[in-house]
PAPADREN-314019 format. One line per field, with one value per residue: residue in one letter; x, y, z of N, C-alpha, C, CB in turn; residue number from 1. Coordinates in steps of 0.02 Angstrom, whole numbers, plus 32768, in hexadecimal, padded with zeros to 4 digits. Glycine has a CB too. Example, Ala and Ser with C-alpha at 12.3 -4.5 7.8 and 13.67 -1.06 7.14 Angstrom:
BEGIN
resn a, s
n_u 8294, 8282
n_v 7EE4, 7F90
n_w 8186, 8162
ca_u 8267, 82AC
ca_v 7F1F, 7FCB
ca_w 8186, 8165
c_u 8294, 8285
c_v 7F5B, 8002
c_w 8186, 818A
cb_u 8235, 82C0
cb_v 7F20, 7FE2
cb_w 81C4, 811E
resi 1, 2
END
This chain:
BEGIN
resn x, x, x, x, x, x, x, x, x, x, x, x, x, x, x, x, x, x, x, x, x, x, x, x, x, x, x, x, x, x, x, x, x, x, x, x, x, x, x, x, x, x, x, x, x, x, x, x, x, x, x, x, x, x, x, x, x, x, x, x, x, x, x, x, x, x, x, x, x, x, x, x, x, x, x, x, x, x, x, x, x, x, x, x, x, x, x, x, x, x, x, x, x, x, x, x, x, x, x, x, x, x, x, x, x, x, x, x, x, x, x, x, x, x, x, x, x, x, x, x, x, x, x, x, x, x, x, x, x, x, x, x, x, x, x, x, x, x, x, x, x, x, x, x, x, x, x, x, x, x, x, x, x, x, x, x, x, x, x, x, x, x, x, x, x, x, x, x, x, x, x, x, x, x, x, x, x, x, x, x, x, x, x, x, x, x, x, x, x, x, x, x, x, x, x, x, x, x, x, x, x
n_u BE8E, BF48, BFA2, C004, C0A9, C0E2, C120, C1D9, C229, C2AD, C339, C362, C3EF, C47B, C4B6, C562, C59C, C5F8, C5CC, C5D4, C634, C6B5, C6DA, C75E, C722, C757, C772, C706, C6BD, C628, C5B5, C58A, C591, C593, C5D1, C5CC, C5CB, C652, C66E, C6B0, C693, C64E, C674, C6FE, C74F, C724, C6FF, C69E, C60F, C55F, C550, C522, C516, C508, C4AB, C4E8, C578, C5AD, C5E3, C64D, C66D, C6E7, C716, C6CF, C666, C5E6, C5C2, C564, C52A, C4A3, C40C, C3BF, C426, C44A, C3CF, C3E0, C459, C448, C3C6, C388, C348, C370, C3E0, C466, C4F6, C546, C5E8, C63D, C6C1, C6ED, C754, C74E, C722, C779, C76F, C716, C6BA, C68C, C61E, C5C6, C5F3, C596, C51A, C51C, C514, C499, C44F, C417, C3CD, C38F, C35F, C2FC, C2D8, C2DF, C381, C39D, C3F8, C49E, C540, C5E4, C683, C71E, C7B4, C84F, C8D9, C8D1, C899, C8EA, C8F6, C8EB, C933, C8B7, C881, C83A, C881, C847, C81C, C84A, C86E, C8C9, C8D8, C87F, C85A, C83E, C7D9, C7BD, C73D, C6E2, C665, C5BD, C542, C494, C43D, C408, C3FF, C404, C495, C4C2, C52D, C586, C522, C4EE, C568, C57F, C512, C52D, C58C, C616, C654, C660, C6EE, C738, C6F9, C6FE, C6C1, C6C0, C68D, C60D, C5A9, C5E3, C650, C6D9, C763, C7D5, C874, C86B, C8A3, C871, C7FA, C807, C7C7, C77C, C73B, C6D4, C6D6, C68B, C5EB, C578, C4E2, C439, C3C9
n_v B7FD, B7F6, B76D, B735, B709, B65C, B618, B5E4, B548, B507, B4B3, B423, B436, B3D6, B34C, B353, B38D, B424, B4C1, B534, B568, B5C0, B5CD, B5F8, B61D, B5E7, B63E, B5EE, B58E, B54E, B55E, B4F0, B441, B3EF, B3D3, B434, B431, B49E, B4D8, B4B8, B452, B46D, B405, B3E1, B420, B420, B3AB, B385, B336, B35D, B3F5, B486, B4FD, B5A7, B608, B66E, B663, B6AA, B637, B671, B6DA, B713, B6D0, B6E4, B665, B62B, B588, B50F, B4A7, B4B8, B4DA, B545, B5C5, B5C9, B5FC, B673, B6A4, B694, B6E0, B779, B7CE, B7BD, B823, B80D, B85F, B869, B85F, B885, B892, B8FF, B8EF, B95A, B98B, BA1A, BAC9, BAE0, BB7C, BBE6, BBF5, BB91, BB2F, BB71, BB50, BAD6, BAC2, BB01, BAAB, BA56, BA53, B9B2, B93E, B8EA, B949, B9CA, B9BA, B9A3, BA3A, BA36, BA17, BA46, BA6E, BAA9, BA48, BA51, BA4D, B9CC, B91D, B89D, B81A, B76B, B724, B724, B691, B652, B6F5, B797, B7FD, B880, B921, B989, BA0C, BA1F, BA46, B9EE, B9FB, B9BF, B9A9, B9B2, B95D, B962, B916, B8E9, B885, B810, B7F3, B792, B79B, B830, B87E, B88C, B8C3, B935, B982, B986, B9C9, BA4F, BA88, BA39, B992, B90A, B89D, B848, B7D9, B7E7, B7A7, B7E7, B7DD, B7A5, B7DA, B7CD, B78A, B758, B755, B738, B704, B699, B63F, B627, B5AD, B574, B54F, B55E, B52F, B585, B5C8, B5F4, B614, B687, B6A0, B657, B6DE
n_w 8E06, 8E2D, 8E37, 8EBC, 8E98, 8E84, 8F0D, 8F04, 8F0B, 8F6F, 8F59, 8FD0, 9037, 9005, 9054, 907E, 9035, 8FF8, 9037, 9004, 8F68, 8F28, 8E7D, 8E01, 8D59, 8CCF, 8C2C, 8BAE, 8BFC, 8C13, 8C89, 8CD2, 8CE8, 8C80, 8BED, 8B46, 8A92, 8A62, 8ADE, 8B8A, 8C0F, 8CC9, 8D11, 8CC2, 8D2D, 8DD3, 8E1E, 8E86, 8EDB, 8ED1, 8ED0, 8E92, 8E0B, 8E36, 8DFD, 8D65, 8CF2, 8C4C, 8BDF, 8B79, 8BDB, 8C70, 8D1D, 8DB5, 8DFC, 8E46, 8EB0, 8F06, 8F84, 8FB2, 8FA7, 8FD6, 8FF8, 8F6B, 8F24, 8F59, 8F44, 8EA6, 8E92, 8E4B, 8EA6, 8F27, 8F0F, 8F16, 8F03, 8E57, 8E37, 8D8F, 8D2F, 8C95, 8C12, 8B93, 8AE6, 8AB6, 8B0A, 8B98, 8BA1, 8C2B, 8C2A, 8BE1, 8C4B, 8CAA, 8C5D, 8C67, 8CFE, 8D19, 8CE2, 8C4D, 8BBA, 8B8D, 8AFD, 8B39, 8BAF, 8C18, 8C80, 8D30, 8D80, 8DA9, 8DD8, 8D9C, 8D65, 8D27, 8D22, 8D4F, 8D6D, 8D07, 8D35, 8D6C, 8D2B, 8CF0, 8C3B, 8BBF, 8B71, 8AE6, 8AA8, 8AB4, 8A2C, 89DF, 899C, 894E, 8943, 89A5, 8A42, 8AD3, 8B7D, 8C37, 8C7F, 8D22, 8D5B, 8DBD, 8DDB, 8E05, 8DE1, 8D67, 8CCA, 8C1F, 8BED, 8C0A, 8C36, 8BB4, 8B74, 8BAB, 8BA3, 8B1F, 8AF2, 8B10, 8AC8, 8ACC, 8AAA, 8B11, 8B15, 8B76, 8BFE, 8CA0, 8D2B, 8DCC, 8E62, 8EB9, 8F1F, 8FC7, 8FA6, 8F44, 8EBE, 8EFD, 8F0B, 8EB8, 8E30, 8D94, 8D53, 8DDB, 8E6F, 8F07, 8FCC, 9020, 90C2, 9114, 90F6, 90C9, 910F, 90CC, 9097
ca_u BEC3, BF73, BFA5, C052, C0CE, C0EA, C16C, C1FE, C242, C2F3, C353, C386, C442, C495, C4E2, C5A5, C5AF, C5FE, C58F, C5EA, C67C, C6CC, C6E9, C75E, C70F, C782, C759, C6F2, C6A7, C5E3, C5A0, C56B, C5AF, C596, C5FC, C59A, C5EB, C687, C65C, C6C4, C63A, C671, C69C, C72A, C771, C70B, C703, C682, C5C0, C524, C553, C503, C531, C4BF, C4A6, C50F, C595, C5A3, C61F, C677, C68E, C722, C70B, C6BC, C633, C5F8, C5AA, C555, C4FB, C471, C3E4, C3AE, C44D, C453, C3A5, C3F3, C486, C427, C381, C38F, C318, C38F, C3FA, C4B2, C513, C57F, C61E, C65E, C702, C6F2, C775, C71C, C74A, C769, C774, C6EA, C6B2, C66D, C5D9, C5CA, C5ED, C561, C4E5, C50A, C500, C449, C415, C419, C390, C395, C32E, C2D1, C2A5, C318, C3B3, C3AD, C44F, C4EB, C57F, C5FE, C6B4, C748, C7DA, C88A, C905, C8A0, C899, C91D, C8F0, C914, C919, C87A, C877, C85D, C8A0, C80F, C810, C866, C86B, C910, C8BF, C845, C86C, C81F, C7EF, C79A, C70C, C6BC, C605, C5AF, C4EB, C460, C40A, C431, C400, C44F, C4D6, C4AC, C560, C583, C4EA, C4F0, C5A1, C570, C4CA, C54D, C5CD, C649, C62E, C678, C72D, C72C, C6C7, C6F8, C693, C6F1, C67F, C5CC, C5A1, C61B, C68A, C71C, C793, C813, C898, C84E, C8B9, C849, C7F8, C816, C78E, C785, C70F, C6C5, C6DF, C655, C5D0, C545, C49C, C40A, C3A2
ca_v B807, B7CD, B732, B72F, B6D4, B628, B602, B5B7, B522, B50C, B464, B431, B427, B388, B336, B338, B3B5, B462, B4FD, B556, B562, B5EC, B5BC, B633, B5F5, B604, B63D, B5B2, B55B, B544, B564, B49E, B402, B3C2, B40A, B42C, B45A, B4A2, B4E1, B496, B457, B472, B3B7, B3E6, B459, B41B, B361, B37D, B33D, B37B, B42C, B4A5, B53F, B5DE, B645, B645, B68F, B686, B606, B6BB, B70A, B6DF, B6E2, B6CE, B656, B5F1, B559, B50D, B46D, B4EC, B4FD, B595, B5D6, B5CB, B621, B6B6, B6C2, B6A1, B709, B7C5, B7E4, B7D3, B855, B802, B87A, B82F, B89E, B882, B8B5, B8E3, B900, B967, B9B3, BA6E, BAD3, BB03, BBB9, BBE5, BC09, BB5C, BB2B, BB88, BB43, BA97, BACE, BB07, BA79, BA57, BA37, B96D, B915, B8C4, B96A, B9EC, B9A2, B9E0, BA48, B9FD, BA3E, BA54, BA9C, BA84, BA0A, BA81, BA0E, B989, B8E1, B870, B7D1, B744, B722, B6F8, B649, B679, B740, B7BE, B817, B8C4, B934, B9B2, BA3C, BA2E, BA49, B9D8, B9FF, B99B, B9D2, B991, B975, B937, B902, B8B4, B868, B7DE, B7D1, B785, B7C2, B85D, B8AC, B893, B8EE, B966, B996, B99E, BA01, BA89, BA7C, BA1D, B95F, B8CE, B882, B812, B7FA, B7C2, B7A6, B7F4, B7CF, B79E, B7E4, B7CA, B752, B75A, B726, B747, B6B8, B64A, B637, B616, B579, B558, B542, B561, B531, B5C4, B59F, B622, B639, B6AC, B667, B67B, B71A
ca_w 8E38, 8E19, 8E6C, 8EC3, 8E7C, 8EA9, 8F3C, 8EEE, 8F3B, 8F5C, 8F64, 901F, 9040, 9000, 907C, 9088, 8FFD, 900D, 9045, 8FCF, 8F49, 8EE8, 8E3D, 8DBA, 8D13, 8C94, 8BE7, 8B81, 8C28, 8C29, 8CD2, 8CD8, 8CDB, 8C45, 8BA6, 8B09, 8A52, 8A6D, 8B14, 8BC2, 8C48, 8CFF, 8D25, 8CC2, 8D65, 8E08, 8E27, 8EBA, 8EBE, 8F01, 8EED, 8E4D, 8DFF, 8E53, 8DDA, 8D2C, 8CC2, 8C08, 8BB2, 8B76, 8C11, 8CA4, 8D5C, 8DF7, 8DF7, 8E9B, 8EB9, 8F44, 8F7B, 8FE8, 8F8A, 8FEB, 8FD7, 8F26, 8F0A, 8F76, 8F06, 8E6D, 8E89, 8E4E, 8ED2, 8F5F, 8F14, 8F21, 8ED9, 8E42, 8DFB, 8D52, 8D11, 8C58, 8BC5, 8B3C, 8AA7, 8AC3, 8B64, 8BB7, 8BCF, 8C6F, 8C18, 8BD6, 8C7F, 8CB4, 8C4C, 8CA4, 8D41, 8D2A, 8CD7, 8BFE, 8B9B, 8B55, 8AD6, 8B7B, 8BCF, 8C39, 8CB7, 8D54, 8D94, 8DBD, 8DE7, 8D7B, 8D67, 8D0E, 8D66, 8D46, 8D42, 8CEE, 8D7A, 8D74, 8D06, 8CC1, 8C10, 8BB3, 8B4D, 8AB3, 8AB3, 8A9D, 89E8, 89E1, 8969, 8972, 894B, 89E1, 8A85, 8B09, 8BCC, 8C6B, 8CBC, 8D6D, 8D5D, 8DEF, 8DDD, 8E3E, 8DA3, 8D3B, 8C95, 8BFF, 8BB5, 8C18, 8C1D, 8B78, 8B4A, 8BB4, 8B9A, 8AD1, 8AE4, 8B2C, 8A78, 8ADD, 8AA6, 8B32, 8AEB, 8B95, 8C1F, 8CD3, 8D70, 8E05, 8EA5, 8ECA, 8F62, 8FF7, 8F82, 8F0C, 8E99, 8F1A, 8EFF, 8E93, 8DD8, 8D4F, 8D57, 8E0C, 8E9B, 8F55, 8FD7, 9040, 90F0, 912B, 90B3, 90CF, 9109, 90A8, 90AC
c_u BEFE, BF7F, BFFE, C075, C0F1, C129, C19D, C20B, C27B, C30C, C363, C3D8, C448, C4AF, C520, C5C6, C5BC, C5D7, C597, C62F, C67C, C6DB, C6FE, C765, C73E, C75E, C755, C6D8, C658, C5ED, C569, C594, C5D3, C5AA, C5D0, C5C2, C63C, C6A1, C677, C67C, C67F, C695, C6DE, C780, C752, C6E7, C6D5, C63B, C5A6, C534, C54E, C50E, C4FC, C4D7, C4E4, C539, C5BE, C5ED, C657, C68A, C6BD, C6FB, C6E2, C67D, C637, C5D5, C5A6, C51B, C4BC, C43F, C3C2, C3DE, C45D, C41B, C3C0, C412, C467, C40B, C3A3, C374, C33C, C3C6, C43E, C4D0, C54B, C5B9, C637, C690, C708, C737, C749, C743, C73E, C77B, C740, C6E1, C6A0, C620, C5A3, C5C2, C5AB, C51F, C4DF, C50C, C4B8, C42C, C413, C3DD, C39C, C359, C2ED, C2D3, C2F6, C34E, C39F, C3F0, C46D, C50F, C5B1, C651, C6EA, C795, C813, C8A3, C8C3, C8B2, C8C3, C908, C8FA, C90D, C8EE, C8A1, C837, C865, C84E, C837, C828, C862, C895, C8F9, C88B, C84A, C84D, C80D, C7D4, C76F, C6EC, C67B, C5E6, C549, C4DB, C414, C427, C404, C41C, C473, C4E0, C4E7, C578, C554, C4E8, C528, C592, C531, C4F4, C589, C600, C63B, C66F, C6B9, C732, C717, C6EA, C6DB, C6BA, C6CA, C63E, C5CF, C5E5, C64B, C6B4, C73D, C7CD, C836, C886, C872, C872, C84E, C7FE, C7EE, C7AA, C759, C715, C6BC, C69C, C61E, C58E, C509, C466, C3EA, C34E
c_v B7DA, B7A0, B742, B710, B693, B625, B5CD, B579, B50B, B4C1, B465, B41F, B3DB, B37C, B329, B361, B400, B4AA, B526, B566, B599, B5CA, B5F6, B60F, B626, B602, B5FE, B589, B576, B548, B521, B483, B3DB, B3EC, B3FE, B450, B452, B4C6, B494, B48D, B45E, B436, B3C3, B407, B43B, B3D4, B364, B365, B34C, B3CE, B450, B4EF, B56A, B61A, B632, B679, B669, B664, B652, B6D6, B6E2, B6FC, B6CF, B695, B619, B5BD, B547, B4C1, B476, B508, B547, B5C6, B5F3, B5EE, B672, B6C1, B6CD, B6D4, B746, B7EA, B7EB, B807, B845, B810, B84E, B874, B868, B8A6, B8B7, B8FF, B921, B99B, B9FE, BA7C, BAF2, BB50, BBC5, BBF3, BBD2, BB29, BB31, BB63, BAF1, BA96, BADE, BAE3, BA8A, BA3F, B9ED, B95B, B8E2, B90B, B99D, B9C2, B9CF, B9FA, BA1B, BA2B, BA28, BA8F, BA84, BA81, BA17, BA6A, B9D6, B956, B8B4, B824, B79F, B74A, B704, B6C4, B646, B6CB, B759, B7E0, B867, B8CC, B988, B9F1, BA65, BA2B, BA19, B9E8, B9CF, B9B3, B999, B992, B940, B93E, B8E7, B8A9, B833, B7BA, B7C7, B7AC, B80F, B897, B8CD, B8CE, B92D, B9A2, B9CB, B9D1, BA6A, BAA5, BA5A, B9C8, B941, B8AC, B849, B823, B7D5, B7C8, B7AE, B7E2, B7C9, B79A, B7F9, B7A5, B756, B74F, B726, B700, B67F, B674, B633, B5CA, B542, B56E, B54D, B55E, B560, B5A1, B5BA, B634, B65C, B698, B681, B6A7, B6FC
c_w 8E28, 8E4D, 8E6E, 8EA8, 8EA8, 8ED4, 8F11, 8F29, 8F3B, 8F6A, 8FA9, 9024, 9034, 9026, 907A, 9041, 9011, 9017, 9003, 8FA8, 8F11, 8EBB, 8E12, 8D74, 8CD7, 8C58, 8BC1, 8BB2, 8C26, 8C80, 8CDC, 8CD3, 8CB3, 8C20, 8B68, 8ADE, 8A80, 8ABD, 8B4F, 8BF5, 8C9A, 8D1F, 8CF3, 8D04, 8DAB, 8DEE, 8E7D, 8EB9, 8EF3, 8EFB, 8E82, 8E4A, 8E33, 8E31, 8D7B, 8D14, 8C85, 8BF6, 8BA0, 8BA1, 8C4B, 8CDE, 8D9E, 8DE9, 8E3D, 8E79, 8F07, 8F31, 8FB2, 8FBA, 8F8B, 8FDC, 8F85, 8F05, 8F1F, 8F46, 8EC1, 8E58, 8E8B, 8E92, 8F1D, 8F61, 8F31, 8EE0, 8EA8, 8E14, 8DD7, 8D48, 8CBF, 8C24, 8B82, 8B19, 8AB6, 8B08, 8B6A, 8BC2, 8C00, 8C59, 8C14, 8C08, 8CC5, 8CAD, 8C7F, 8CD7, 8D52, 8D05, 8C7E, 8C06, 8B73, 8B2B, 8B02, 8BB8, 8C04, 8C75, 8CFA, 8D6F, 8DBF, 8DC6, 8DBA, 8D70, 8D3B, 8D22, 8D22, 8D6F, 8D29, 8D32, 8D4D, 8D61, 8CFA, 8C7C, 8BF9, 8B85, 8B35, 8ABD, 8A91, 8A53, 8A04, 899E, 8979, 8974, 8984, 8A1E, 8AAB, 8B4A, 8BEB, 8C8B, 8CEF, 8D6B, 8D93, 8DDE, 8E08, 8E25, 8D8D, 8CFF, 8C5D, 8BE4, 8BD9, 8C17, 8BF9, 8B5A, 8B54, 8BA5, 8B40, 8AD9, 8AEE, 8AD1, 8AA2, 8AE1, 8AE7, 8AFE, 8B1C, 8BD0, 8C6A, 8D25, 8D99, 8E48, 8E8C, 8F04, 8F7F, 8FC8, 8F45, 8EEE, 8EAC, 8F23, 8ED6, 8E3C, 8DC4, 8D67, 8DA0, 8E36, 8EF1, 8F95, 901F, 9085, 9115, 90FB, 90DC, 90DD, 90E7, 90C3, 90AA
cb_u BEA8, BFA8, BF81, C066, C101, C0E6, C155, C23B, C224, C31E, C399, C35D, C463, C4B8, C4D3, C5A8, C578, C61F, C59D, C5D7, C68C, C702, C6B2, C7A6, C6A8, C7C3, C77F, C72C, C6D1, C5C2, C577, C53D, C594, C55D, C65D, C54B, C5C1, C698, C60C, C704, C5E2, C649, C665, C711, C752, C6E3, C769, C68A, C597, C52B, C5A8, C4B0, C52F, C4B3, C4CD, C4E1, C5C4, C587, C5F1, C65F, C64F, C78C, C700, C6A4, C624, C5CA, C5C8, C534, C527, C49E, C3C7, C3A3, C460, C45A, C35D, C416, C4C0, C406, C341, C365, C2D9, C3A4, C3D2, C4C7, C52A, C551, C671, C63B, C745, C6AA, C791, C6BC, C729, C713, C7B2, C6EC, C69B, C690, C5DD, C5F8, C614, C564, C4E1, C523, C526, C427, C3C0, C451, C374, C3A3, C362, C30A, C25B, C2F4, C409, C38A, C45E, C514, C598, C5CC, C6C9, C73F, C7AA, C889, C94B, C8BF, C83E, C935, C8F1, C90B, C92F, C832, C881, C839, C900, C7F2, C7B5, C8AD, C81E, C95E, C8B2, C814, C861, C832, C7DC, C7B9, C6C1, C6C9, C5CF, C5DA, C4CC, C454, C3FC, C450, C3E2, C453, C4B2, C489, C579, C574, C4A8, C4E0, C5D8, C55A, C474, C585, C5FC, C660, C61E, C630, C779, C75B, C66B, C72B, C669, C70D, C692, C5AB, C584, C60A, C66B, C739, C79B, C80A, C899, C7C7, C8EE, C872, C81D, C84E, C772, C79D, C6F7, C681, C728, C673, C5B7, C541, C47A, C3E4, C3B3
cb_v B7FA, B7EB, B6D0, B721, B6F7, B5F6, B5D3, B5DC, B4F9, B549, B449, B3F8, B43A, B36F, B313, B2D7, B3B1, B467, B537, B580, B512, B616, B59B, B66E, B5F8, B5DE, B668, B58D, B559, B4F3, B5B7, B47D, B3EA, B39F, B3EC, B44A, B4C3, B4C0, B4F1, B4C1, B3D5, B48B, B35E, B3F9, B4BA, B45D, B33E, B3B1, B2FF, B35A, B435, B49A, B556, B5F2, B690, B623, B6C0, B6BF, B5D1, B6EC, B734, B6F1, B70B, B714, B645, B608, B532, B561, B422, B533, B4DE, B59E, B5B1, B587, B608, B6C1, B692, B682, B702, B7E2, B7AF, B79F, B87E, B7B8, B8AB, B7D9, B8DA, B88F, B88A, B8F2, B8B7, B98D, B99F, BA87, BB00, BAEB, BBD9, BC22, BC2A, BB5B, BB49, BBB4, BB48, BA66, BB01, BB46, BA91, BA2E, BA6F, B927, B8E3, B869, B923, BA2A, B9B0, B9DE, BA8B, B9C3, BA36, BA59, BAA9, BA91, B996, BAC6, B9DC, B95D, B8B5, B877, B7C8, B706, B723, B721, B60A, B66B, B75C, B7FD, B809, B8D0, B929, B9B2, BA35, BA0A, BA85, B9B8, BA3B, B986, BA01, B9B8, B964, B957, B8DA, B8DD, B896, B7A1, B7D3, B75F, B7D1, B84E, B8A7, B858, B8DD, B95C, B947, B956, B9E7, BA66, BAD6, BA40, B938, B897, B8B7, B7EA, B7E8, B7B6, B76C, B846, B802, B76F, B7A5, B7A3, B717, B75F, B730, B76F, B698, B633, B5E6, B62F, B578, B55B, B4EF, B594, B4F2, B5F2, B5A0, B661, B5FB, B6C9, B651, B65C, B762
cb_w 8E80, 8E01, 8E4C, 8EEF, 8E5B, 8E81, 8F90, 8ED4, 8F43, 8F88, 8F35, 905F, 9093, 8FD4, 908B, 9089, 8FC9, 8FF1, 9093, 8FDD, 8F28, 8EEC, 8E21, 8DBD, 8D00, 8C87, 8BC1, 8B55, 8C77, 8C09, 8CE1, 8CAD, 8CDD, 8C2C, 8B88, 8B0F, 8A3F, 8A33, 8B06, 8BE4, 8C48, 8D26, 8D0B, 8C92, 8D55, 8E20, 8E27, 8ED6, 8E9E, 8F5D, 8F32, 8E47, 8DA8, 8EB9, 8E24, 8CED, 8CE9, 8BC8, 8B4C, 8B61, 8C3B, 8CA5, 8D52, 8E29, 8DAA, 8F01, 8E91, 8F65, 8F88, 9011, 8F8E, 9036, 8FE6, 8F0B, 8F23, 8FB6, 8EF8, 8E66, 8EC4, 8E10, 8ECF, 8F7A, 8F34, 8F39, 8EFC, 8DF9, 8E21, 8D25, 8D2D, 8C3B, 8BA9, 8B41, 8A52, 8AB9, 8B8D, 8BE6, 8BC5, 8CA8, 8BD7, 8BBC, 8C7A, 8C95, 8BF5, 8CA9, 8D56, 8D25, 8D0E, 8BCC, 8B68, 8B7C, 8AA9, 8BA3, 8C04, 8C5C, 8C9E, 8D85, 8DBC, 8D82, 8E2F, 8D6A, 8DA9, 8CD5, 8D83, 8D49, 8D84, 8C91, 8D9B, 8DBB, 8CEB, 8CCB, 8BFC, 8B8C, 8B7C, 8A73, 8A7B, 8AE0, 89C6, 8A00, 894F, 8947, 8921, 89E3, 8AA0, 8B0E, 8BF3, 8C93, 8C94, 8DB1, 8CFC, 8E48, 8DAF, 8E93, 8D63, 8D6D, 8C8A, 8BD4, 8B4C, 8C4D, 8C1B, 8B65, 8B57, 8BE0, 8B9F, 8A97, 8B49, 8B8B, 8A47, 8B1B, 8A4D, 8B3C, 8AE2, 8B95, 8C01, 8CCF, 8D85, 8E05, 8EE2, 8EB1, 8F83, 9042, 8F70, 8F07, 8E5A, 8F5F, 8F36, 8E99, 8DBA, 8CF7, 8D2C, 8E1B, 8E8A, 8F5E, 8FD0, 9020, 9114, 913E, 9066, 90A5, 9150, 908F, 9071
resi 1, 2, 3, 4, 5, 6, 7, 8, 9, 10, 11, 12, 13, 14, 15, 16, 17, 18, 19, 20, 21, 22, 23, 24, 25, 26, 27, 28, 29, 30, 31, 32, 33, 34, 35, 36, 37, 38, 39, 40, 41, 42, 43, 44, 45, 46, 47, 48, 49, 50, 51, 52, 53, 54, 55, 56, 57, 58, 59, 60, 61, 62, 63, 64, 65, 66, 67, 68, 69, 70, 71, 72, 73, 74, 75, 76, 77, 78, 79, 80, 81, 82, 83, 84, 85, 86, 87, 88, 89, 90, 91, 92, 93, 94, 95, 96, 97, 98, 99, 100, 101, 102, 103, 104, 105, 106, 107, 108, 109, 110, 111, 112, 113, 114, 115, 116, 117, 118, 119, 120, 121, 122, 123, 124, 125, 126, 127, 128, 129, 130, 131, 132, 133, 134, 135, 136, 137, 138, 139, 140, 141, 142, 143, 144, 145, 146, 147, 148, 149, 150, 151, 152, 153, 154, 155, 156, 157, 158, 159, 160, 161, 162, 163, 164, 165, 166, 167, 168, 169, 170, 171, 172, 173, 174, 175, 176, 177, 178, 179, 180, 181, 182, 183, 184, 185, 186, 187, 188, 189, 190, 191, 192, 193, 194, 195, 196, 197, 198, 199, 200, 201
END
């Protein structure tokens, strides 16, 4: 008989530390502290303690990422299992067919076992940016578009992958919301603490 899986255990709120903080991670920031290689750590951008990423996004990609000094909190956001939706905004080489489209909506096949569907469309006008630091790679002959992909999974690289399993590889990747929360007002590189945050499930 299988045995349940162990109860995690979550940290208890630090005292005097924010419930919760948007963070838009600019291209080349680790989702930590500490900087490794050529890789920025977050103490470059947020001068606050007691309060830890929930959840992560890669040194390559821009955008939303929280933090929180609510352990419970931070397993909610984290854990797949509670099912906080996360949209992506991607740049990939090519334009999408609707067909293409399709296939990621019901879910690709990866090297770690089928996705499940997402939603998916593609975001006519492209979204209103800044520029990346360093410029993504073009190639004149190749058109580019943006598509909207919203999941309620998270594994690595998983955009990327999925994007390519379709013929349309990832050019850049940015996190537009987790959950209720946004990259509404926040530049690149600039933080904001959530005055209302969500209580754990």
């Amino acid at each position: 008989m299988r045995q349940p899986p162990p109860r995690q255990r979550t940290r208890p709120p630090t005292p005097g530390a924010p419930r919760l903080i948007r963070f838009n991670k600019p291209y080349g920031v680790l989702s930590q502290f500490t900087p490794e290689g050529r890789w920025q750590g977050l103490k470059a951008f947020i001068d606050v303690p007691g309060v830890h990423a929930a959840g992560r996004l890669d040194a390559d990609s821009e955008g939303l990422l929280l933090l929180t000094g609510d352990g419970a909190l931070q397993a909610r956001i984290a854990d797949p299992r509670h099912k906080m939706e996360k949209t992506y905004w991607a740049q990939v080489e090519g334009i999408p067919t609707e067909e293409a489209l399709a296939r990621l909506r019901a879910g690709v096949l990866l090297n770690d076992g089928p996705t499940r569907p997402a939603q998916a469309r593609l975001l006519d006008p492209p979204p209103a940016l800044w520029e990346r630091d360093p410029p993504i790679r073009t190639r004149r002959a190749i058109p580019t578009a943006w598509i909207a992909l919203t999941l309620r999974e998270g594994r690595n690289r998983q955009v990327r992958r999925m994007t390519a399993a379709v013929g349309y590889p990832t050019l850049r990747l940015v996190r537009a919301a987790i959950g209720p929360y946004t990259l509404d007002g926040l530049a690149p590189g600039a933080w904001a603490v959530v005055e209302e945050a969500a209580s754990p499930g």
